[in-house]
GUVEXVO-432124 format. One record per residue (C-alpha): residue number from 1; residue in one letter; y, x, z. Coordinates in steps of 0.25 Angstrom, whole numbers, plus 5000, padded with zeros to 4 digits. Layout:
<pts>
NUM,A,Y,X,Z
...
</pts>
This chain:
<pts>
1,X,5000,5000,5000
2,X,5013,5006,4996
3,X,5026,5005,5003
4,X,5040,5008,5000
5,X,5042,5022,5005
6,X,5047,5022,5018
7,X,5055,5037,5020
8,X,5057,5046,5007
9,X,5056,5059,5018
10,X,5044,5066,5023
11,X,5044,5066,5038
12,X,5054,5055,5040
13,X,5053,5045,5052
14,X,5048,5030,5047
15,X,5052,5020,5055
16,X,5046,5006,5052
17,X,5053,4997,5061
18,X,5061,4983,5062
19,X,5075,4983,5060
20,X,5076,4974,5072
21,X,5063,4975,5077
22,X,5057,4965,5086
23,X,5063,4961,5097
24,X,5055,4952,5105
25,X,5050,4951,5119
26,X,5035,4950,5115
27,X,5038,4963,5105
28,X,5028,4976,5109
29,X,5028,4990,5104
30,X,5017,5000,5101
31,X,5013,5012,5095
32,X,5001,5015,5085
33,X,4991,5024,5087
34,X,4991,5030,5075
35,X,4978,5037,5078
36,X,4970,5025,5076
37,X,4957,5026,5069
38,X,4957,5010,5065
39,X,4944,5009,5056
40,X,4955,5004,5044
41,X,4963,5015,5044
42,X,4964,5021,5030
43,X,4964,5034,5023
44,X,4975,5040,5035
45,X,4972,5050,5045
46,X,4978,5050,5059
47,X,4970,5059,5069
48,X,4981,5064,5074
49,X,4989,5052,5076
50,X,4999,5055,5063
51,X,4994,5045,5052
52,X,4992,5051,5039
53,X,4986,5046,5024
54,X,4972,5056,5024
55,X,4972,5058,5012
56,X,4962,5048,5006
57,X,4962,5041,4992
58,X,4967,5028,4998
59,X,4978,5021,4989
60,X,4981,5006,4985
61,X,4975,5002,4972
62,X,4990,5001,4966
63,X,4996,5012,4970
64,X,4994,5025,4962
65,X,4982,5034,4964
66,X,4988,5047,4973
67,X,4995,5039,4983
68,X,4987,5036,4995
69,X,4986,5025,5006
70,X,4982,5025,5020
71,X,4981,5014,5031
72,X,4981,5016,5046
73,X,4978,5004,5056
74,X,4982,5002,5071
75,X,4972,4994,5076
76,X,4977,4979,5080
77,X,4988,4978,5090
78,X,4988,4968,5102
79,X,5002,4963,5105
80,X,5006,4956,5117
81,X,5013,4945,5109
82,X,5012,4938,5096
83,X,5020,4946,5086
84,X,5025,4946,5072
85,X,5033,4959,5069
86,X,5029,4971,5070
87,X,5038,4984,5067
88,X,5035,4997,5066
89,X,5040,5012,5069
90,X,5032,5024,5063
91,X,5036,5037,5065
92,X,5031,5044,5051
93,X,5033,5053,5041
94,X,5033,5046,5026
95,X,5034,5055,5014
96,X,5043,5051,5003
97,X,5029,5050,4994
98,X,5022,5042,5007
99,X,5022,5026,5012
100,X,5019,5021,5025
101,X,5019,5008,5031
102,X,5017,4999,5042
103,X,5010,4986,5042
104,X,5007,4976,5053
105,X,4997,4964,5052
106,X,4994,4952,5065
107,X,4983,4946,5067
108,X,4984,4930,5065
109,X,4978,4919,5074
110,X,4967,4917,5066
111,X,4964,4933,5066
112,X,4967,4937,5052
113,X,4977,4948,5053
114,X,4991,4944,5045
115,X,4994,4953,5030
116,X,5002,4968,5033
117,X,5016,4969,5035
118,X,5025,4981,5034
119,X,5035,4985,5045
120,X,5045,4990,5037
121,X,5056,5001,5041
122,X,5066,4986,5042
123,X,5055,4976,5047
124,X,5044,4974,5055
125,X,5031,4969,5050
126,X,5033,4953,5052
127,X,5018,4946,5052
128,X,5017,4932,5049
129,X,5013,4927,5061
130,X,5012,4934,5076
131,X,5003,4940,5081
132,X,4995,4946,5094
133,X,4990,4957,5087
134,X,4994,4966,5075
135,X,4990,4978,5067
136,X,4997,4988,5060
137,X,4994,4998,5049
138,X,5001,5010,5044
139,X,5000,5013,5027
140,X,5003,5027,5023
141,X,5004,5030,5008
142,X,5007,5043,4999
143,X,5001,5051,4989
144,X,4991,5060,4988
145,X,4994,5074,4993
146,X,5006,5069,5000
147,X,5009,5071,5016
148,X,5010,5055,5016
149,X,5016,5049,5029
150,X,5014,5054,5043
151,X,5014,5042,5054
152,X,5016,5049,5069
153,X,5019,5036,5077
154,X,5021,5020,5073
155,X,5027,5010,5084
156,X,5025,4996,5082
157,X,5034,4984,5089
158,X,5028,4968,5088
159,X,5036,4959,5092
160,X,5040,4943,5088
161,X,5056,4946,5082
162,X,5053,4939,5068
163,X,5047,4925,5062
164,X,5032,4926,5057
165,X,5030,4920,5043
166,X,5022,4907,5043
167,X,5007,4910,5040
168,X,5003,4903,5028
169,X,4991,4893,5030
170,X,4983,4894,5019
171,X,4978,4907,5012
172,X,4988,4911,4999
173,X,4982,4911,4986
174,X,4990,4917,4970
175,X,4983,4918,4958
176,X,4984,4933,4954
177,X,4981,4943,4944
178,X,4968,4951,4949
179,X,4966,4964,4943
180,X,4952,4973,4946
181,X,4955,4987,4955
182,X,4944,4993,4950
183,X,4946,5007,4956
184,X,4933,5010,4962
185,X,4932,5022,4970
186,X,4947,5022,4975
187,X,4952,5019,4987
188,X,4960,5007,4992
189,X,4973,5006,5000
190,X,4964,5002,5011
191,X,4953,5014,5009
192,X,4943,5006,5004
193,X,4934,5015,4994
194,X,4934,5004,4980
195,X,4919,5003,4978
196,X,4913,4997,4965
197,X,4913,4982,4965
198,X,4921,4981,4978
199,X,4928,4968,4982
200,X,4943,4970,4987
201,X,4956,4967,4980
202,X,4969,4973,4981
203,X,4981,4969,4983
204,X,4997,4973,4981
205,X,5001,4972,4995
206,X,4994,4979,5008
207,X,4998,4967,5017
208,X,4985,4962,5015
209,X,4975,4976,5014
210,X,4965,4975,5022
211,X,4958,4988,5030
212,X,4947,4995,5021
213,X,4933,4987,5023
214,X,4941,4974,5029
215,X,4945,4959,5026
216,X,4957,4957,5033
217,X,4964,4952,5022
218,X,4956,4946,5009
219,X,4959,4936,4997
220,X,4951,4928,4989
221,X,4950,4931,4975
222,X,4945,4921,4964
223,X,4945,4921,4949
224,X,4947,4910,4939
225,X,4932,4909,4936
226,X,4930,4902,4951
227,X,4925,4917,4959
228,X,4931,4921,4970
229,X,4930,4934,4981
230,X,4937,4937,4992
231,X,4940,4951,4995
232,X,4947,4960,5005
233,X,4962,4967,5001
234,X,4958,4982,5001
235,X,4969,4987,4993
236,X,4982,4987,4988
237,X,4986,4984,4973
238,X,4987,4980,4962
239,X,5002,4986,4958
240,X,5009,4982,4972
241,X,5006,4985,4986
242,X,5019,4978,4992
243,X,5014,4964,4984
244,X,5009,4954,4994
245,X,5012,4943,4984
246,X,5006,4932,4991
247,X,5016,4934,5001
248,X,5028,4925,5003
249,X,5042,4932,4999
250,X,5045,4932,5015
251,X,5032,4942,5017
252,X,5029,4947,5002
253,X,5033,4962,5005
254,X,5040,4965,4988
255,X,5044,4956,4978
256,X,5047,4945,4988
257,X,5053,4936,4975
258,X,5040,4933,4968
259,X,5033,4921,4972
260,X,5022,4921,4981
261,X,5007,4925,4975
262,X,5014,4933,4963
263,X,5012,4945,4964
264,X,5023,4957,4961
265,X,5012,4962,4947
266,X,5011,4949,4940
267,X,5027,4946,4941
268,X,5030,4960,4936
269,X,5019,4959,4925
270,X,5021,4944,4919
271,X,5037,4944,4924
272,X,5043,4957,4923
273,X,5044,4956,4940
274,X,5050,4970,4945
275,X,5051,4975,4931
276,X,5037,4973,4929
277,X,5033,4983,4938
278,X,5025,4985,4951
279,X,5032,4991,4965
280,X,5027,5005,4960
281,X,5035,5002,4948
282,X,5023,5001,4938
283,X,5024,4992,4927
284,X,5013,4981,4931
285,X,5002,4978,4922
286,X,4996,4966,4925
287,X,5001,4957,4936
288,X,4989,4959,4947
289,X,4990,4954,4960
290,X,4977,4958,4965
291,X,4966,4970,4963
292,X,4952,4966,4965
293,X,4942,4976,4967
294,X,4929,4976,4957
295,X,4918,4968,4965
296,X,4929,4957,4966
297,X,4934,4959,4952
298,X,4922,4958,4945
299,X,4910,4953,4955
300,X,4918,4944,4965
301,X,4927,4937,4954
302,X,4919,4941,4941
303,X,4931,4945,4935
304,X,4932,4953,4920
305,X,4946,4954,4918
306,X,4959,4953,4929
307,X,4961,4941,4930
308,X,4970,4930,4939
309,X,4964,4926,4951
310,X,4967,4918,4964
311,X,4970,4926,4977
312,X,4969,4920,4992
313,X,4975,4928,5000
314,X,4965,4925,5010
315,X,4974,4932,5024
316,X,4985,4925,5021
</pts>
């Protein structure tokens, strides 16, 4: 998942925190222990309590072949109050070349855990509803053979200061342009090994990435001759990663004046949208909102070609 970058200076102090960050009574404040081992940590090394990239082939499908993607996850955080925001303070050291974010999800009343969301340098991470108990992941990206980004210390504040979104109340469902990702033998932004036949998608936002191995977060796929598979989100692609399309504008993180379920690739390619182009500035080819890897292509759906089909979102 690429972000925009967040310091052009090696060694620079990142700061990812509110603007006015939350002020209520119930707010709490803790530290990470960037030394976790958490089984879903990808592709970063941090024995000596600095979080790193390791130096594996992990990468989104989208995104060209010499940058690198790794993922760290805090385990789940109990909070003495049900919170909504989540801001974030990181002491690290990001490259000009380098990328590195903080998300936050909550786990729901019904115990499915909410989409990602950034804590950005002026906000922090809002989640649609509150929550007892939250988790946070840190994404590092940067090219191969670069230093990439050095993460010594990240504070986290939860607190009730802002209005949670209303959850929808029934799964979202677009008819988009599926394309096959192919790409056997690579490595996802989540550090899956693609086997042959495998049975994932892809797609261009990391809000909804689930860990390598896991279903947090799954759609169903069906086709117009009547099959259907549902499969687990294990990478990011294609064209976008900022492109959670079946968003709202309030939530959608770019290209907030499309319409909800259009994703960013088929308005550039059958309109012209953003010059025709992706957010890497690549002029788009097709107008795909979902990858789907070969088992689901071809034995789950039977497909032969790309080919439209209908999404449910199913953790929404």
């Amino acid at each position: 998942m690429r972000k925009t970058p967040l310091l052009l200076a090696a060694a620079a102090a990142l700061t990812l925190a509110a603007a006015a960050p939350a002020t209520a009574a119930t707010s709490t404040t803790w530290t990470a222990d960037l030394a976790s081992h958490n089984e879903d940590n990808s592709n970063v090394s941090n024995a000596d309590g600095t979080v790193r990239l390791a130096g594996g082939e992990a990468h989104a499908a989208t995104d060209t072949p010499d940058l690198r993607t790794g993922i760290i996850m805090f385990d789940p955080r109990q909070l003495p109050a049900k919170s909504n925001t989540v801001s974030a303070t990181v002491d690290a050291s990001v490259p000009g070349d380098s990328e590195l974010a903080v998300d936050v999800r909550g786990l729901r009343d019904d115990g499915q855990w909410t989409e990602w969301t950034e804590a950005t340098p002026d906000a922090p991470a809002v989640l649609p509803e509150a929550s007892a108990t939250v988790q946070v992941r840190m994404m590092l990206t940067a090219p191969a053979g670069s230093t990439g980004p050095l993460a010594r210390k990240l504070t986290l504040t939860a607190g009730t200061a802002m209005t949670a979104q209303a959850a929808p109340l029934a799964s979202r469902s677009y008819k988009v342009f599926a394309t096959r990702e192919g790409l056997v033998g690579g490595t996802t932004a989540n550090g899956h090994k693609i086997k042959s036949r495998d049975h994932f998608v892809a797609l261009p936002s990391g809000k909804s990435l689930s860990p390598n191995g896991k279903t947090t977060y799954k759609v169903k796929v069906c086709a117009a001759n009547g099959r259907c598979e549902t499969a687990p989100v294990w990478d990011v692609g294609p064209w976008n990663t900022k492109d959670d399309y079946w968003n709202p504008a309030a939530s959608r993180q770019s290209w907030k004046n499309l319409p909800q379920g259009k994703p960013e690739a088929q308005a550039a390619y059958q309109s012209g949208y953003n010059g025709g182009k992706d957010q890497f500035g690549r002029k788009v080819a097709n107008p795909a909102g979902i990858d789907l890897a070969d088992g689901t292509f071809l034995d789950g759906l039977k497909l032969t070609d790309n080919a439209w089909v209908t999404v449910t979102y199913l953790w929404t």
